[in-house]
C-alpha positions in Angstrom: 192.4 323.7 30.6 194.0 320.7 32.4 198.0 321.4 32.8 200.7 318.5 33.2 204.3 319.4 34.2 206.5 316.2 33.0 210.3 316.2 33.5 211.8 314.5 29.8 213.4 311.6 31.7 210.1 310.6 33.5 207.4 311.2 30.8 205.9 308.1 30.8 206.0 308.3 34.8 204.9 312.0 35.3 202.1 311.8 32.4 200.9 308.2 34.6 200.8 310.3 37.7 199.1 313.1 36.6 196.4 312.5 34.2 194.9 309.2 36.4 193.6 311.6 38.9 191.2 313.2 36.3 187.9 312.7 34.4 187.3 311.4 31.5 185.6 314.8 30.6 188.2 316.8 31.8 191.0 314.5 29.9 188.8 315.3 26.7 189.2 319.0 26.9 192.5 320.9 26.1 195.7 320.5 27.7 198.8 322.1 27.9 202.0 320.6 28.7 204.8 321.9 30.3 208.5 320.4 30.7 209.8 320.7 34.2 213.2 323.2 33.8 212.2 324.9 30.7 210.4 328.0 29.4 207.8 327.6 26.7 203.9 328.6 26.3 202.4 325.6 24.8 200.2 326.6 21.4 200.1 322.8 20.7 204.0 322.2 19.8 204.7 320.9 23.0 201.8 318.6 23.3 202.3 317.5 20.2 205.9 316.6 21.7 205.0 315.2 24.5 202.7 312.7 22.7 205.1 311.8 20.7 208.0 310.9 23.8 205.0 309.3 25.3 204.0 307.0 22.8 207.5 306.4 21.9 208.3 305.1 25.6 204.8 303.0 25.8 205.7 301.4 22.9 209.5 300.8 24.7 210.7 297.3 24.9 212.9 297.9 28.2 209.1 299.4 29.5 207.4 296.1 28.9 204.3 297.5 28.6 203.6 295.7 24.9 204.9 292.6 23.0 205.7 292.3 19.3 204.0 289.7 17.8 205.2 287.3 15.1 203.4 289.9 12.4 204.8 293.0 13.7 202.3 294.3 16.1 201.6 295.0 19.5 199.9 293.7 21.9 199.6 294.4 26.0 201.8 292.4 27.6 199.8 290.2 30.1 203.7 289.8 32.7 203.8 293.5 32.5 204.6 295.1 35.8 205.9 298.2 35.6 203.4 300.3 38.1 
């Protein structure tokens, strides 16, 4: 079982961090996520939470990781320099 600990005002930081230092096979198999400051056993609530902040803050304008296009999707943004 691979565990992350993300702080909520870094997720998309901490998750970066921690997950590029792993397999491919180990990023396959379960995880359990854990948010720095707070008590909780993860049974999949807080993963599903934490994907849910993460996506939300990849998909973040003010991140600049992705560009809407004209039709209303994404696409990487080439300028992108946020690491």
């Amino acid at each position: 079982m691979l565990r992350v600990r993300i702080r909520r005002s870094h997720v998309l930081e901490d998750s970066f961090q921690q997950l590029r230092m792993h397999t491919p096979a180990e990023l396959r198999g379960k995880l359990a996520i854990q948010f720095s400051g707070e008590e909780g056993i993860d049974a999949g609530g807080l993963t599903r939470e934490w994907f849910t902040i993460l996506c939300r803050e990849i998909f973040n304008v003010s991140n600049a990781l992705f560009l809407r296009t004209n039709e209303g999707t994404f696409q990487p943004n080439q300028n992108s320099q946020v690491w």
